[in-house]
C-alpha positions as CSV (number, residue, x, y, z in Angstrom):
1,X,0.0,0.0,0.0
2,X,2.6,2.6,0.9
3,X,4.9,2.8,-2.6
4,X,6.7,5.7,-1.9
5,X,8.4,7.8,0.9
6,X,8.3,11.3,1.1
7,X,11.3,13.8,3.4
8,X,9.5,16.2,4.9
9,X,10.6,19.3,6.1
10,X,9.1,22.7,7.8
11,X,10.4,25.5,7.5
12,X,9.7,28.5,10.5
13,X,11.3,31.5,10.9
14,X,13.6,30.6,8.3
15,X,15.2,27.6,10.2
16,X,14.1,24.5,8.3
17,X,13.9,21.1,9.9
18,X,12.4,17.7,10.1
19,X,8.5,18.3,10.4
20,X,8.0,16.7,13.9
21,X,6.8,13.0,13.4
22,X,3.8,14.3,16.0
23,X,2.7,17.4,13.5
24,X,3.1,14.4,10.8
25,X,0.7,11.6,12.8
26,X,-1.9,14.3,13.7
27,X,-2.2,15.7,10.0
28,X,-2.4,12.5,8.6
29,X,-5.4,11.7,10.4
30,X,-8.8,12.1,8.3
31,X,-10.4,13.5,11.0
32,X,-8.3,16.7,11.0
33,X,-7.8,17.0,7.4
34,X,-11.3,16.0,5.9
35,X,-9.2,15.0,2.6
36,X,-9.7,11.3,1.7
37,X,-6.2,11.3,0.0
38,X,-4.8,11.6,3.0
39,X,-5.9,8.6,4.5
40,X,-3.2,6.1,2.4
41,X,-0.5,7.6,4.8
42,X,2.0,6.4,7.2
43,X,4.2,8.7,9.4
44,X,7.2,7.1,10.1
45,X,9.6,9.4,11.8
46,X,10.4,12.9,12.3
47,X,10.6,14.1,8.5
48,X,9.3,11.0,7.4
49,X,6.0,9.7,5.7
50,X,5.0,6.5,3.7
51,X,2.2,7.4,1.1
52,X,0.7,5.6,-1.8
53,X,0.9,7.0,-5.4
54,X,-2.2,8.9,-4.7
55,X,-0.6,11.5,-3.3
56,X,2.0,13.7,-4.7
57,X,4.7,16.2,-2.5
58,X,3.2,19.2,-4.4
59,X,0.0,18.3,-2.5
60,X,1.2,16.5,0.6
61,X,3.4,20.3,1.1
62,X,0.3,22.5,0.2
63,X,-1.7,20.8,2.5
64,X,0.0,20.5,5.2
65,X,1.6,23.7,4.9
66,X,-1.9,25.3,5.4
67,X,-2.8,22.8,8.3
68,X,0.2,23.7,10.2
69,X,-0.2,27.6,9.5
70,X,-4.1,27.4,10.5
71,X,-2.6,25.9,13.8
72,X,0.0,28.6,14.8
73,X,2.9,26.6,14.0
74,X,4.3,29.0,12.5
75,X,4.7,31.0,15.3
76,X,2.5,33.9,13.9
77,X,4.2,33.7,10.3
78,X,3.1,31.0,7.7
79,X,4.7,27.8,7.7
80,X,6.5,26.7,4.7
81,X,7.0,22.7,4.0
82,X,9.2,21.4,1.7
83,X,8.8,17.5,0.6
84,X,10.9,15.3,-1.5
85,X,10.5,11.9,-3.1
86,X,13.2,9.8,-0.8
87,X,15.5,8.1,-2.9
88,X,15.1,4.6,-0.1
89,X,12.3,2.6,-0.4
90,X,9.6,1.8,2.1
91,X,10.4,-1.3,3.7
92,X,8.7,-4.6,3.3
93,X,7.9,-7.6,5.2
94,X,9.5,-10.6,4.8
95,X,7.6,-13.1,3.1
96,X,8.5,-15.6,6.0
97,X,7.7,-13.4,8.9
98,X,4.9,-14.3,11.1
99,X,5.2,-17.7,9.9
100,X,6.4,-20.0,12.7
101,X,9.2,-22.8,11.2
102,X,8.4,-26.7,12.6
C-alpha cells in the first residue's frame, strides 16, 4: 500500500527542519484534514511519511503547509514545508515473517 516515501521538512522563521513526526501523525489523520487522500499515509519518523501514489509532495506540502499555518505553528508567520521523493524505499515484510518454522 505505501509505494513511496516522502522527506518532509518545515520551515519556520527561516530555520528548516524535520517536520515533527507528532505534526506528521496528527495531520495524517482524516479527521483533521477531511481529505480522503490523505488517509493512504503512514508517518514514520520525524521528516518521514510512507504514502501511496495517490498523493503527490506538491500536494502533501500544500496541504500540510496550510494545516500547520491554520494551527499557529508557525509561530505567527506561515509555515512553509518542503517535501521530497526519498530516494530509499519503504520497507517490506518478509515473506517468512509471522510464519512459525516446525
Amino acid at each position: 500500500m505505501y509505494a513511496q516515501q516522502f522527506n518532509v521538512n518545515v520551515v519556520i522563521r527561516g530555520e528548516a527542519k524535520p517536520c515533527p513526526l507528532e505534526w506528521l501523525d496528527q495531520f495524517c489523520m482524516r479527521n483533521f484534514t477531511n481529505a480522503a487522500e490523505f488517509d493512504d499515509t503512514l508517518p514514520v519518523a520525524d521528516g518521514q511519511v510512507e504514502t501511496s501514489f495517490r498523493l503527490t509532495p506538491e500536494r502533501f506540502a500544500e496541504g500540510l503547509a496550510a494545516w500547520l499555518t491554520q494551527r499557529g505553528k508557525g509561530e505567527g508567520q506561515p509555515v512553509i514545508v518542503q517535501v521530497t521523493l526519498s530516494e530509499s524505499k519503504p520497507k517490506t515484510a518478509p515473506a517468512s515473517e509471522g510464519r512459525s518454522s516446525s
